[in-house]
C-alpha positions in Angstrom: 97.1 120.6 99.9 98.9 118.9 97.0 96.2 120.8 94.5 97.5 123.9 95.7 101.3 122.7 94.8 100.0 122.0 91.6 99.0 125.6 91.2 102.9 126.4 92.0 103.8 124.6 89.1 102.8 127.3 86.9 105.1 129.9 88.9 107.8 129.8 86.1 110.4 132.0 88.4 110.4 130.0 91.5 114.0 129.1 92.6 113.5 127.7 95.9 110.8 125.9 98.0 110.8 125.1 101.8 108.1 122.7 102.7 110.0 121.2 105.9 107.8 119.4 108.1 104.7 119.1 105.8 103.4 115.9 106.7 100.6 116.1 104.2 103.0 116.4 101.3 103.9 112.7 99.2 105.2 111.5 96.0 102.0 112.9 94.0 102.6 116.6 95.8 105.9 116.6 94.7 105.8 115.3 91.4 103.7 117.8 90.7 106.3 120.5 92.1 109.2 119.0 90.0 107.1 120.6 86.7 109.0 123.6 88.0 112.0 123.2 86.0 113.8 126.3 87.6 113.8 125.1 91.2 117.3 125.1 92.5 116.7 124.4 96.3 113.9 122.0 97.7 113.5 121.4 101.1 111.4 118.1 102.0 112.8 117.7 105.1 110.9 116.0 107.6 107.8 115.4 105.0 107.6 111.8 106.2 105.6 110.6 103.2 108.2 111.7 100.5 109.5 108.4 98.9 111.6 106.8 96.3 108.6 108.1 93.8 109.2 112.0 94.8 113.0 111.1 94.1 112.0 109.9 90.7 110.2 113.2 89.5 113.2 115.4 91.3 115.9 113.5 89.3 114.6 115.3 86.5 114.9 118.9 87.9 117.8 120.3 85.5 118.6 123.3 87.8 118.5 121.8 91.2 121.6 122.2 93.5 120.4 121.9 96.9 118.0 118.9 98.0 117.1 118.4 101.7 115.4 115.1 102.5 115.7 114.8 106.1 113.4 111.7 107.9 111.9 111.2 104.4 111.1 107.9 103.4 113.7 107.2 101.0 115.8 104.1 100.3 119.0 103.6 98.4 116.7 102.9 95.3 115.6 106.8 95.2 118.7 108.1 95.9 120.5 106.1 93.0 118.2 108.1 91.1 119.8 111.2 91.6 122.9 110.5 90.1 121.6 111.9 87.4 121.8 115.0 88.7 124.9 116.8 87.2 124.2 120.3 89.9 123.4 119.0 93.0 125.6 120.5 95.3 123.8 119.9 98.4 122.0 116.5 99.5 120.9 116.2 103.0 119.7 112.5 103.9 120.2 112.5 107.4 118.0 109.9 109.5 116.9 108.4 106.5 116.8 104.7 108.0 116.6 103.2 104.4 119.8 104.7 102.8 122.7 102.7 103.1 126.4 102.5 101.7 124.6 100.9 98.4 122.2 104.1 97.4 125.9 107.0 99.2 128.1 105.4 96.6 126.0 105.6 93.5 126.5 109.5 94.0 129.5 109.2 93.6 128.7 110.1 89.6 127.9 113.4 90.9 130.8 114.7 91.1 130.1 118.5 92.4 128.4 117.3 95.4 130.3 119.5 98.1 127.8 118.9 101.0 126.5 115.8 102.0 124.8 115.0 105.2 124.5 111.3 106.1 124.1 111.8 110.1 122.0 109.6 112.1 121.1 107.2 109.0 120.7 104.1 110.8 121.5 102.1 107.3 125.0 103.0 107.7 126.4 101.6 110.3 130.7 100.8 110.5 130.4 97.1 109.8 129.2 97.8 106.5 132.6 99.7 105.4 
């Protein structure tokens, strides 16, 4: 499976890509998909073997606005990565266990972010305001 999203790479149009609920997809998969510097929207959500490595490779994706990581296996290390990402609009981390206040307020460098989706992350809980 992750040869074939190496074959994407090559696709030098490709805009968007929806792999929600491909279990077989991890960091190597992906890093392999962020070659495709025109991707704008990626959705990883509920890939449960995307990590803080995945989030490396991404963080170099110049075009991307929209990034949906729901029940990945991110922490607040990958998602301090993305800061560096001066278009994302979108970021969904919902039940993401492993993303606390520490990794939310590192975004706050990205200043277009208009929608961001925190729900049921059980790292951020009301004690920790």
């Amino acid at each position: 499976f992750e040869g074939s999203l190496l074959s994407l790479s090559v696709l030098p149009a490709i805009h968007t890509m929806e792999l929600t609920g491909c279990f077989q997809i991890s960091d190597d998969g992906v890093s392999a998909l962020a070659r495709v510097s025109t991707l704008q929207t990626l959705d990883l959500a509920d890939c449960c073997h995307v990590g803080d490595d995945s989030l490396r490779a991404i963080s170099s994706l110049p075009e991307l606005t929209s990034l949906y990581l729901r029940e990945c296996s991110v922490t607040d290390a990958g998602i301090k990565m993305l800061a560096g990402l001066s278009t994302l609009r979108v970021l969904d981390v919902s039940n993401c266990d492993e993303v606390t206040y520490l990794g939310v307020s590192a975004l706050s460098r990205v200043s277009v972010i208009r929608e961001l989706d925190l729900s049921i992350a059980m790292g951020l809980r009301d004690e920790e305001y």
